[in-house]
C-alpha positions in Angstrom: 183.4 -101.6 168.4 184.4 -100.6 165.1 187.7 -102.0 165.4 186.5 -105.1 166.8 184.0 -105.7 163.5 187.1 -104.8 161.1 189.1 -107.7 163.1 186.1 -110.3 162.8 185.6 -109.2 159.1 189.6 -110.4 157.9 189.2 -113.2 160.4 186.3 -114.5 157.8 188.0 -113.7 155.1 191.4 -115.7 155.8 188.9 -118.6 156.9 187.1 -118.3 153.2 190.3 -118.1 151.4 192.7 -121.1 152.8 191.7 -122.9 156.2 194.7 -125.6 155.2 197.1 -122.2 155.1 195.8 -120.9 158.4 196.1 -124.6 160.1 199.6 -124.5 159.1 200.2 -121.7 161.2 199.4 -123.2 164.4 200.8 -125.6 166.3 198.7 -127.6 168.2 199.3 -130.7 170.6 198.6 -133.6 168.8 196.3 -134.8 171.9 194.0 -132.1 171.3 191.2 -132.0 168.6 192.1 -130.0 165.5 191.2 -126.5 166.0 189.7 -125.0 162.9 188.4 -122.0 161.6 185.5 -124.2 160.0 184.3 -125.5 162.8 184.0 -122.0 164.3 181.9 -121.2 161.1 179.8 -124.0 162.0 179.2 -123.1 165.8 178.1 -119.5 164.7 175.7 -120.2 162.5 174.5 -123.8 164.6 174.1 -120.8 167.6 171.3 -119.2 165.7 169.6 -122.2 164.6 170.3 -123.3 168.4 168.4 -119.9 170.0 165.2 -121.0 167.3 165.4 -124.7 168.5 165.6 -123.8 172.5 162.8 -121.6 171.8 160.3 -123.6 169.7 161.2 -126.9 172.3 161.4 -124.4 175.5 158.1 -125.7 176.1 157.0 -128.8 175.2 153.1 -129.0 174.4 151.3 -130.5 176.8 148.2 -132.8 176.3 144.5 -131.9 177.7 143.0 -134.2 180.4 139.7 -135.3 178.0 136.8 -135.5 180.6 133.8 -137.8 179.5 130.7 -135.7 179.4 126.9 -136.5 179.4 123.6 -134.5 179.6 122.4 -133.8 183.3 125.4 -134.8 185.1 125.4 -133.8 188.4 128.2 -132.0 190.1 129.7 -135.1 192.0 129.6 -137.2 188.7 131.5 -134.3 186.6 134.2 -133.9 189.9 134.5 -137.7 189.6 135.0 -137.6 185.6 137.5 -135.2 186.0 139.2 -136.6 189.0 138.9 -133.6 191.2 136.8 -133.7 194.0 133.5 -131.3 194.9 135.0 -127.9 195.9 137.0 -127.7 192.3 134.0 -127.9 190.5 132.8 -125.5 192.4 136.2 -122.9 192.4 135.4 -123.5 188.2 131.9 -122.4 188.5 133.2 -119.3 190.4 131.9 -115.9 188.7 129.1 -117.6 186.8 125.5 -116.8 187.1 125.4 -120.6 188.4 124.6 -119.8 192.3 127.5 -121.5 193.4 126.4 -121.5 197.2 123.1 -123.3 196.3 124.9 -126.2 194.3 125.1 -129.9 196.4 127.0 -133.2 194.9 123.4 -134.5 193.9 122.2 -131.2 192.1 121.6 -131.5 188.1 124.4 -129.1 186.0 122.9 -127.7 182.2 125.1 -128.5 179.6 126.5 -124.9 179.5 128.1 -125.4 182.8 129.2 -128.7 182.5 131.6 -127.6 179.7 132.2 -124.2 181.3 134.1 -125.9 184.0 135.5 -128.5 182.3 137.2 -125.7 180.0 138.6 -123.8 182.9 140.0 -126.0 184.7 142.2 -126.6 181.6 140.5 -129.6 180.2 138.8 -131.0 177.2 135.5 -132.6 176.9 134.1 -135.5 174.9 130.5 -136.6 174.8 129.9 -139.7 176.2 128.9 -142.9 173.7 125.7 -144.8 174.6 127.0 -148.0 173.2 129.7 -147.9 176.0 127.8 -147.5 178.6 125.0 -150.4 177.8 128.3 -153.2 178.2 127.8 -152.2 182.3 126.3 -155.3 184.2 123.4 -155.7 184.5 122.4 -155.1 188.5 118.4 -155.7 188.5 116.5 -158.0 190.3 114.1 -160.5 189.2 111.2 -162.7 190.5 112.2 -165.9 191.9 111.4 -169.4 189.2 108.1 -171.2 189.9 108.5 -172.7 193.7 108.2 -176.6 194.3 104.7 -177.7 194.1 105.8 -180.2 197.4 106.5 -176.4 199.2 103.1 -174.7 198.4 100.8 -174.1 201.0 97.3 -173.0 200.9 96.4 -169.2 201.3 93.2 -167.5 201.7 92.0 -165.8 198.4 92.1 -162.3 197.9 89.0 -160.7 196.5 88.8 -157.4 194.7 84.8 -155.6 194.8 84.4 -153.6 191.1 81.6 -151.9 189.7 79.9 -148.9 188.8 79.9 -145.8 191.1 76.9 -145.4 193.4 76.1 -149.1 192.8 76.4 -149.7 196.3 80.3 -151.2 196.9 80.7 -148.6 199.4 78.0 -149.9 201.5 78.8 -153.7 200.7 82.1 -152.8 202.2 80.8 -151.2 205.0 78.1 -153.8 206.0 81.3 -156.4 205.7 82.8 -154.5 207.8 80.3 -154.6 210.7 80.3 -157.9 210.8 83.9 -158.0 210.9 83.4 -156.0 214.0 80.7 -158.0 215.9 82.6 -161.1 215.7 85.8 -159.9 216.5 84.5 -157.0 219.2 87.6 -154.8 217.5 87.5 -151.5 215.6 87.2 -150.3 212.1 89.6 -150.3 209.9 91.2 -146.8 208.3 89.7 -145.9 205.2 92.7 -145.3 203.3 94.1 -148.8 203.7 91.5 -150.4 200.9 91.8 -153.3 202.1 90.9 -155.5 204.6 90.3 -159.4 206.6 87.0 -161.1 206.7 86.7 -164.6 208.7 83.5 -166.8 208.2 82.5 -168.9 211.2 83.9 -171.6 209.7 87.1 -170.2 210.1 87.6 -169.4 206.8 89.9 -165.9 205.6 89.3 -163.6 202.7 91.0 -160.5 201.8 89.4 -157.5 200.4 90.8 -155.2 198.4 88.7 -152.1 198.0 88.7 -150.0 194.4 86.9 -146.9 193.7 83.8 -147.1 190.7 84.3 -143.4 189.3 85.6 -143.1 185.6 88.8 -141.3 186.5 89.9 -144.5 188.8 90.2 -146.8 185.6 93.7 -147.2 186.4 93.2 -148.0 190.3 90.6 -150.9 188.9 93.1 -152.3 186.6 95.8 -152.7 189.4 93.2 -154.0 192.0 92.3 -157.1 189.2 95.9 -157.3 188.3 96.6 -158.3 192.5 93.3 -160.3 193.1 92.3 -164.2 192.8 88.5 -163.1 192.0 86.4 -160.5 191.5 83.1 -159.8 193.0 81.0 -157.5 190.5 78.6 -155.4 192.2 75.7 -154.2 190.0 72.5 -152.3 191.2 69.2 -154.4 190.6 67.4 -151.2 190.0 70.2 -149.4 187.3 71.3 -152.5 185.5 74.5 -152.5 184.0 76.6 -149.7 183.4 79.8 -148.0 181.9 81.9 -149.1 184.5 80.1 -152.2 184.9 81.4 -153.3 181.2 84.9 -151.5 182.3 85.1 -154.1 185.2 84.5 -156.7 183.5 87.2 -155.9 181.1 89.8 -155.6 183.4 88.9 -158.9 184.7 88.8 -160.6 181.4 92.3 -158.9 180.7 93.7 -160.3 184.2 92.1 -163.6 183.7 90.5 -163.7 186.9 87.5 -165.2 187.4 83.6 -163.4 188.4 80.9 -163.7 190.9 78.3 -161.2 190.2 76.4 -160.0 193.6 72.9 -158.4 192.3 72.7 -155.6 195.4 69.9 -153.3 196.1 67.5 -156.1 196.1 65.3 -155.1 198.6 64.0 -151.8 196.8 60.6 -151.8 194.9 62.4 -151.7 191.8 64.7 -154.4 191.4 64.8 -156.0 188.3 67.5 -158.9 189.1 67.0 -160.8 185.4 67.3 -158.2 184.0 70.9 -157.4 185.6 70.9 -161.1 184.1 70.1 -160.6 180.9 72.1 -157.3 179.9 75.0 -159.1 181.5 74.6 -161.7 178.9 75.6 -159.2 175.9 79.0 -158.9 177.5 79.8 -162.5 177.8 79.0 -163.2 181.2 76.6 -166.0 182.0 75.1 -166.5 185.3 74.6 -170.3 186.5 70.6 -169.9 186.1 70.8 -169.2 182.1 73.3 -172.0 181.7 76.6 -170.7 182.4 79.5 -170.7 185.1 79.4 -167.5 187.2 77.8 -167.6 190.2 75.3 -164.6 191.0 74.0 -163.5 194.7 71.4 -161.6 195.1 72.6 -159.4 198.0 71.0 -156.2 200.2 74.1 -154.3 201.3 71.9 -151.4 203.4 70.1 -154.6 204.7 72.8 -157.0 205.0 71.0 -160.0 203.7 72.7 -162.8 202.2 76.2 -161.3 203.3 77.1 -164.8 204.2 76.1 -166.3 201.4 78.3 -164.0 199.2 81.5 -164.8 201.5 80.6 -169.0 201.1 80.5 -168.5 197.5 83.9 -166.8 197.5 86.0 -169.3 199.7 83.8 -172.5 197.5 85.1 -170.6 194.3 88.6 -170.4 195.8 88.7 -174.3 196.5 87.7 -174.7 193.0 90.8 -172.8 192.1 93.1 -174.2 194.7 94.8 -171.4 195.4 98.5 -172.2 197.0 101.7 -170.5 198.1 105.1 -170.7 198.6 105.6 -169.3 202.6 109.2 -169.4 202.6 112.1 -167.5 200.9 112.6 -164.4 199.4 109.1 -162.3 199.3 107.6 -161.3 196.6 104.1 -158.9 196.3 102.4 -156.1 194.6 101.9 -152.4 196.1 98.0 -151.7 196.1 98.7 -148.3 197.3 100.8 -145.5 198.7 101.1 -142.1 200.7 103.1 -140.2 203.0 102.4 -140.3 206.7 103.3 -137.2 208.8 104.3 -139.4 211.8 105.3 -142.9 209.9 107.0 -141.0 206.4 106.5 -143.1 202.8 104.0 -145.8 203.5 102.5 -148.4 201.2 99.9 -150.6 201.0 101.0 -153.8 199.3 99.6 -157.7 199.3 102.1 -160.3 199.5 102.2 -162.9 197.0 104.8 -165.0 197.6 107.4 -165.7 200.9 106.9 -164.3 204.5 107.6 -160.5 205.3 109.2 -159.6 208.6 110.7 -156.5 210.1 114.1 -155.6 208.8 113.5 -157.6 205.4 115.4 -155.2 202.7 113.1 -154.7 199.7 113.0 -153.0 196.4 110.1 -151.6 195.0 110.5 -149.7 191.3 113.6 -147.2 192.0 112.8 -147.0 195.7 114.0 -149.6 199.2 113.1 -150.2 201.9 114.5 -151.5 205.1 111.0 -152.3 207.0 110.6 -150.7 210.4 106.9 -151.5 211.2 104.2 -154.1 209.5 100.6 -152.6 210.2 97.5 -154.5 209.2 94.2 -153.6 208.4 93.5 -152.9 212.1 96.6 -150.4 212.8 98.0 -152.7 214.8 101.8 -153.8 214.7 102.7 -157.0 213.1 105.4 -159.3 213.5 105.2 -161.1 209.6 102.8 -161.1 207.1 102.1 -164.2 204.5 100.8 -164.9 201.2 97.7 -162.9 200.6 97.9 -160.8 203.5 97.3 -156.9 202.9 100.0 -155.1 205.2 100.9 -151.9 205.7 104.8 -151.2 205.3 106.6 -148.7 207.0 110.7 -147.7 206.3 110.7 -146.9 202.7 113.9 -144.2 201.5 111.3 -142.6 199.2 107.9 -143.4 198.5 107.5 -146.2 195.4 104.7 -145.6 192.7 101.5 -147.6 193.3 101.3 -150.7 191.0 104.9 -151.4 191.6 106.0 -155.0 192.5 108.1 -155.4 195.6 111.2 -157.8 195.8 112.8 -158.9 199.0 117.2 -158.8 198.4 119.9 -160.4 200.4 121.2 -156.7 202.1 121.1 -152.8 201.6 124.3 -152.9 199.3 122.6 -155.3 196.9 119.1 -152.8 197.2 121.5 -149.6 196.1 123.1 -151.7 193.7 119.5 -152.4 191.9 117.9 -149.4 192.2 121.2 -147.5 191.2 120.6 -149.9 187.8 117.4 -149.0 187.3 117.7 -145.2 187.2 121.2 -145.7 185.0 118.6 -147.6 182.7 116.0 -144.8 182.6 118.5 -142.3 182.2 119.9 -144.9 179.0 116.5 -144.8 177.5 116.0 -141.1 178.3 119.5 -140.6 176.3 118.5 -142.6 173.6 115.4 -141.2 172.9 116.9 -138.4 173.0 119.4 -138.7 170.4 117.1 -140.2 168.0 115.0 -137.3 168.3 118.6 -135.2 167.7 119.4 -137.8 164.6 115.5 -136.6 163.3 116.1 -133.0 163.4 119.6 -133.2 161.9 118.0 -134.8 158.6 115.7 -133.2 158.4 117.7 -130.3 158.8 120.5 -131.9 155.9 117.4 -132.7 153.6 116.8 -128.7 153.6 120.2 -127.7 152.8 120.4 -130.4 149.9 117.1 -129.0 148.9 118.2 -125.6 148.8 121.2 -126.2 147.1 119.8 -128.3 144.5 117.6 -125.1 143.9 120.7 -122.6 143.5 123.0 -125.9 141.4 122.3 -124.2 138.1 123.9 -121.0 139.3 127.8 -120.1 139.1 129.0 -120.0 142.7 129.1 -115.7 142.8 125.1 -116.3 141.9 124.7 -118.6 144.6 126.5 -116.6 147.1 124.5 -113.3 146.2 121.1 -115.5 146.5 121.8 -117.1 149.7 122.8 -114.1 150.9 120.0 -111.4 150.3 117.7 -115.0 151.7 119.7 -115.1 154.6 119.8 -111.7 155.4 115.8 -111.4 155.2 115.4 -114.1 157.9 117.7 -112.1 160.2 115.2 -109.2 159.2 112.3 -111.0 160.4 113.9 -112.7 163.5 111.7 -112.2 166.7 113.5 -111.0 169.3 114.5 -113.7 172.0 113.0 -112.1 174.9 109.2 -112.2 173.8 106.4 -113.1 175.5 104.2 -115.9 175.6 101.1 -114.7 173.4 99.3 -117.9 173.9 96.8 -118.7 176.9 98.5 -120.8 179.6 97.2 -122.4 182.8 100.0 -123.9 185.1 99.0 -126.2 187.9 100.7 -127.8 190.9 98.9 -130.8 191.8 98.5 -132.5 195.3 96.7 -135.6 196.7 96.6 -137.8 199.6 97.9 -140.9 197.9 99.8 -142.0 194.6 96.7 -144.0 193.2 94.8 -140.9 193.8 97.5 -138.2 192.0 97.6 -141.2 189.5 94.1 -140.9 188.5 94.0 -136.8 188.1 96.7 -137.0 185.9 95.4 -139.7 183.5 92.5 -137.3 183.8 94.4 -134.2 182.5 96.0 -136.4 180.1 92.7 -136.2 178.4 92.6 -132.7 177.5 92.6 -131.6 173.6 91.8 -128.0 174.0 95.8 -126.3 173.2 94.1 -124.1 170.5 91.9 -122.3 173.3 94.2 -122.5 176.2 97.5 -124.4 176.9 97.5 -126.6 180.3 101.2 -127.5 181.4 101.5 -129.7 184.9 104.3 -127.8 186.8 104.4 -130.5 189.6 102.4 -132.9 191.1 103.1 -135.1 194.4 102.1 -136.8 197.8 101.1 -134.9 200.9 99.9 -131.6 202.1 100.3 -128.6 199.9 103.7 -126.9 201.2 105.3 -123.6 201.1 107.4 -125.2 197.9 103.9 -125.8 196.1 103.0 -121.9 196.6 106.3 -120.9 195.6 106.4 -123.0 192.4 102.4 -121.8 191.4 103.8 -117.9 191.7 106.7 -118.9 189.7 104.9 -120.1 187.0 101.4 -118.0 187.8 99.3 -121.2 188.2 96.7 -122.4 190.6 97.0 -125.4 193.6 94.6 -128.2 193.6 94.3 -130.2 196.4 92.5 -133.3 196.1 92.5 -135.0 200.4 94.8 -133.3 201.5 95.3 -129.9 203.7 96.9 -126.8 203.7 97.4 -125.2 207.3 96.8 -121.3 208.1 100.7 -120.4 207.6 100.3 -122.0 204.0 97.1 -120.3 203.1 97.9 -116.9 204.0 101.1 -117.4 202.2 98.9 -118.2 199.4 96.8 -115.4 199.3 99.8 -113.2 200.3 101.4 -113.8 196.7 97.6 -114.4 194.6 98.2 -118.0 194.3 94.5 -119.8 194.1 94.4 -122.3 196.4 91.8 -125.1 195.8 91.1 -127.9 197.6 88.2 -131.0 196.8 87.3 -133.6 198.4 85.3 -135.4 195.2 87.6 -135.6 191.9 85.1 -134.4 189.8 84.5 -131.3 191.8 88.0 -130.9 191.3 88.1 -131.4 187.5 85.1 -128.6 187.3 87.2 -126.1 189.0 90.1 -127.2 186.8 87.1 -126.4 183.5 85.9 -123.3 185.1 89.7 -122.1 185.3 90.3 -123.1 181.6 87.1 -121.1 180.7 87.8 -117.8 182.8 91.2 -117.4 180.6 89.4 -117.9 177.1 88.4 -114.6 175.7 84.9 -114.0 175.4 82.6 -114.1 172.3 81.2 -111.4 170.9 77.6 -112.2 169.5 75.7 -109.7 167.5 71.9 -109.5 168.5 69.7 -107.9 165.9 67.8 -104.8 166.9 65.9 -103.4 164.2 66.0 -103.1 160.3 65.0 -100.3 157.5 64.6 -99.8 153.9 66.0 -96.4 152.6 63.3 -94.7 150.4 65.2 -91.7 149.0 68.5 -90.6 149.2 69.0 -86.4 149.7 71.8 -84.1 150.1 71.8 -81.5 153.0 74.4 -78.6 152.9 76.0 -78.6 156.9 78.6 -75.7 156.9 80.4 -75.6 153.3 80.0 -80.0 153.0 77.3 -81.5 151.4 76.1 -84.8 153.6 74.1 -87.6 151.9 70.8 -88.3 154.1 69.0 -91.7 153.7 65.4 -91.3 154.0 63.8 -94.8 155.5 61.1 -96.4 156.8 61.5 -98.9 159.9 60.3 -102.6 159.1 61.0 -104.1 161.8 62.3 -103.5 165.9 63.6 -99.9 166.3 66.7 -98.1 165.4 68.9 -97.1 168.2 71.6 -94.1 167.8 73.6 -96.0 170.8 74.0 -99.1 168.7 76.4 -100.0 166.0 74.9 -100.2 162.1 75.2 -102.0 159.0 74.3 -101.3 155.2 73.8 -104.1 153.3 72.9 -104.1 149.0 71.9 -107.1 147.8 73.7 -109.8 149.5 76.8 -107.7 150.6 77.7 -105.7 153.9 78.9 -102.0 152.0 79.5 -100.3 155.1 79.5 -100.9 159.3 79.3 -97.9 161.6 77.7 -95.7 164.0 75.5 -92.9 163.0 76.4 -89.1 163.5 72.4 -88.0 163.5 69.3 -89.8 163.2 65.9 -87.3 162.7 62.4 -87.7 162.7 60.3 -85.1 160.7 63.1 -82.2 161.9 63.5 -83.6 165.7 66.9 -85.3 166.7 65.8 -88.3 168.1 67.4 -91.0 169.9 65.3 -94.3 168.8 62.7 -94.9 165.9 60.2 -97.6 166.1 58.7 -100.1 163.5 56.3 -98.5 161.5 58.1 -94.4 161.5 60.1 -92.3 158.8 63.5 -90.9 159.4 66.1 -89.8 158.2 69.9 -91.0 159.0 73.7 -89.8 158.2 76.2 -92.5 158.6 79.8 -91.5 160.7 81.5 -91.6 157.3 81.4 -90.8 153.5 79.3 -93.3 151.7 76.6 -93.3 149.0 73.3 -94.7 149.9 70.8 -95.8 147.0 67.2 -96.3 147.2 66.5 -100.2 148.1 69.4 -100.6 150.5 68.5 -101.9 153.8 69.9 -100.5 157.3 70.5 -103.1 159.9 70.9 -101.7 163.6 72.7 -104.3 165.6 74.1 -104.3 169.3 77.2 -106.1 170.6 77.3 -108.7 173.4 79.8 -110.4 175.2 79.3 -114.4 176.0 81.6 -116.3 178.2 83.5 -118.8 176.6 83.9 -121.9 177.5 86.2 -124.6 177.1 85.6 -127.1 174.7 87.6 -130.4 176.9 85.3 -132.9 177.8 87.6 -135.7 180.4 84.2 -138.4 179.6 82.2 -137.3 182.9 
């Protein structure tokens, strides 16, 4: 080696001194390149520089796949934004606390997650922009343009009864009813339906759509005058007109539909029908008699007198208003109500406005469709179509649409995806949006503090500033509450179940209503259609809350379940039954009050010192003005207008006795439980404790 490193060491020495000398030397074809020894300088050193090169470009950097994130993706929308299918997002999700074997294409991913498996499967992530997405077509559908005046037809009118509760509408309807069922010799109709067919003799039709008169079904009373030609407003001869008497007549006024007033109870000893007549008049409504247009019939629904009568002055008000249809094309109508059947699934109750409904008409209603399977009518019998201003029941919905909704026939399925697909990519937009404003909120006012802060600390050299912020910063971490506290506050979760959406609808508007968070917070865990299920009872011991039912059931298996795992389980039939037990809930998690109930007072005479042991006590000497002093009960000295001292007595004598109560009128003589200077003219208040149920201080307005 050595000899080797002497031989390389002339070799660069010659090639330093003379390469022209050394080229000489050798003889070398004149075909061949020049050999040099420069060159061979060059090639050594280009061999280092060639090793750094090959390794800095051994491997060339390759660019991250950037995957388009948003906020509740699901897993098949992140596999398909990173153009992997289901099981890879799944592979990524792999020793997570995500329970991988619980995840499905449709199920909702947290934010964490998403970017966890977008960074492990060797990707980068970029949050999706709204004003992107809001270029995408829009898919919706619309009501058709005004029909051809030369294609309308006539249709009967559809009549909505309103009023106050216990006014009588429930019998109205019933007597109706019956004589729907003498002249067609057929059965009642189901309750739940709220609507029904009435033919005069004459041959005329009238629909009838049914709406409950209790406060909490404001909502059901605006959607029944919303999908109705007139209204009949019932009002009680003998109780005159009341809250939702005026809130009827709103809703009609607000719809624009027109009024006939029937005056019911007429037959009782107190009817008072002008006088129905003349309150009415305060809220704008006139009956033909005093000089105005609306028509008033005086009516005995227990009775049924004058039934008739009401029905002619319907169908000769309907004339008036020449009420028409288009009975062809695409249909168009209004969902009155809905609920879930256990043998027919979703079902809804809806009146068609516009077109003729058959079986296997595709329709959309809000973010739910339909391909129809069965047309019911008021009857429960099967129909083959249904017109304008026929109420049908419609059977074949993929989930069950929100009462109120308006229903619109489409060309096919696809086109039925297609529009409800757009309309839950438009909530989701709005969602988004509101959500980032709310982000853009927080982050100014979060930029407003820091300029605020620093505007405070501008006058100080940047070592001053750091040491500030620092001992400030460093105090908050002090006082930082641990992240794992619990919830001090009062809390009653509920789960809430009722037989149909209009019903659930109303609850909830009730709850709404509530303004008592200071005494206890109420937070609606879930709420829904049908029966209460083992899901309901598993949610309520999740969260600790109660079940109310409001027409629905729960079967043994469910109520055992309950009970099993302490969930209360309450079901009503009445909704303001079921908004008391919500009250008496809120109330039994309040704290009691403590009151103070006053048992007796005395005036201290003298004051004395008594030697007990090696300690000198003071002794009050007093006289009892008024009630009795009890040992057992808690005391109070008061001078002049303040409270000095609060306690329990260690001994209380009379003459040289130990006694346990002194009455008005008697001498004794008291130590307190503690040091403290009594002075002639103080007064001695015995007082005892009580506890008073609280109650909560919500009021829902009945």
């Amino acid at each position: 080696m050595s000899v080797m490193s002497s031989v390389m060491r002339g070799a660069r020495r010659l090639v330093l001194a003379d390469p022209a000398l050394i080229s000489s030397f050798l003889s070398v074809p004149r075909s061949a390149p020049p050999l040099t020894c420069q060159s061979r300088k060059f090639a050594s050193k280009q061999v280092k520089g060639q090793r750094k090169d090959q390794k800095s470009k051994g491997k060339p950097k390759e660019d991250k796949q950037e995957v388009e994130i948003r906020q509740r993706m699901t897993v098949q929308a992140l596999a398909h934004a990173m153009n992997k299918d289901f099981d890879h997002v799944l592979e990524a999700l792999l020793n997570t606390t995500v329970d991988v074997d619980a995840l499905e294409p449709s199920s909702v991913l947290e934010e964490q997650w998403i970017k966890e498996a977008v960074t492990r499967s060797g990707m980068k992530f970029r949050w999706a922009k709204l004003s992107q997405n809001r270029e995408r077509e829009n898919r919706d559908a619309h009501r058709r343009p005004p029909a051809d005046p030369a294609l309308l037809k006539p249709r009967p009118p559809v009549v909505t009864i309103m009023g106050h509760v216990d006014h009588g509408k429930t019998t109205l309807l019933d007597s109706l009813r019956k004589s729907q069922i003498v002249s067609t010799e057929a059965g009642g109709i189901t309750q739940h339906i709220g609507a029904f067919l009435v033919q005069l003799p004459t041959g005329e039709r009238i629909t009838f759509l049914d709406t409950p008169g209790h406060a909490a079904f404001s909502s059901m009373r605006a959607r029944g005058a919303n999908a109705t030609d007139i209204v009949v407003l019932v009002v009680a001869a003998d109780d005159g007109v009341m809250n939702q008497t005026v809130e009827s007549i709103q809703h009609a006024r607000r719809a624009g539909v027109p009024i006939i007033v029937a005056v019911n109870k007429c037959d009782k000893s107190q009817a008072d029908p002008q006088r129905v007549k003349q309150e009415l008049l305060s809220h704008d409504v006139v009956c033909e008699e005093l000089g105005g247009d609306v028509q008033s019939i005086h009516v005995s629904a227990l009775k049924g007198d004058n039934l008739l009568a009401l029905a002619e002055a319907t169908v000769a008000l309907a004339e008036v208003l020449e009420l028409k249809a288009e009975q062809s094309g695409l249909v168009e109508g209004l969902i009155i109500e809905s609920r879930t059947d256990k043998g027919k699934g979703p079902v809804t109750t809806a009146v068609i406005q516009r077109g003729t409904l058959r079986r296997g008409c595709v329709l959309v209603a809000g973010k739910s469709w339909a391909k129809v399977r069965f047309l019911f009518d008021e009857n429960g019998k099967v129909m083959t179509e249904a017109g304008p201003s026929d109420a049908v029941e419609v059977v074949g919905w993929k989930e069950l649409p929100s009462a109120g909704e308006v229903i619109l026939e489409v060309e096919s399925e696809q086109r039925a995806r297609e529009v409800v697909e757009w309309r839950s990519y438009e909530e989701e937009q709005q969602k988004l949006e509101e959500e980032q404003r709310v982000i853009e909120v927080k982050q100014k006012q979060h930029l407003d503090e820091y300029r605020k802060e620093r505007a405070d600390l501008s006058h100080l050299s940047w070592r001053q500033r750091k040491s500030v912020l620092y001992r400030a910063n460093k105090t908050k971490f002090a006082m930082r509450p641990s992240e794992k506290v619990e919830r001090e506050e009062l809390l009653l979760p509920l789960v809430i179940k009722g037989d149909v959406d209009g019903s659930v609808e109303a609850i909830l508007k009730v709850l709404d209503s509530y303004d008592a968070q200071e005494q206890c917070q109420l937070e609606l865990v879930h709420f829904g259609i049908g029966d209460v299920s083992e899901n309901d009872v598993n949610l309520a011991e999740t969260f600790g809350g109660s079940i109310y039912g409001f027409n629905v059931t729960a079967n043994k298996s469910i109520q055992q379940l309950a009970e099993r795992k302490g969930v209360p389980l309450r079901l009503h039939r009445v909704i303001y039954k079921l908004i008391d037990g919500v009250k008496e809930e809120l109330s039994s998690k309040l704290q009691p009050l403590v009151t103070e109930n006053t048992v007796g007072e005395a005036t201290v005479l003298a004051v004395f010192d008594v030697t007990v042991g090696k300690k000198k006590v003071a002794v009050a000497g007093c006289r009892v003005q008024k009630g009795q002093l009890d040992r057992r009960h808690k005391f109070r000295l008061i001078r002049g207008q303040n409270a000095i001292w609060e306690g329990s007595l260690k001994q209380l004598k009379h003459h040289k006795d130990d006694v346990q109560t002194v009455r008005s009128g008697m001498e004794c003589g008291l130590s307190a439980d503690s040091d403290i200077e009594f002075t002639a003219g103080d007064v001695i208040v015995c007082f005892e404790e009580q506890e008073v149920p609280q109650v909560t201080s919500w009021d829902p307005g009945f």
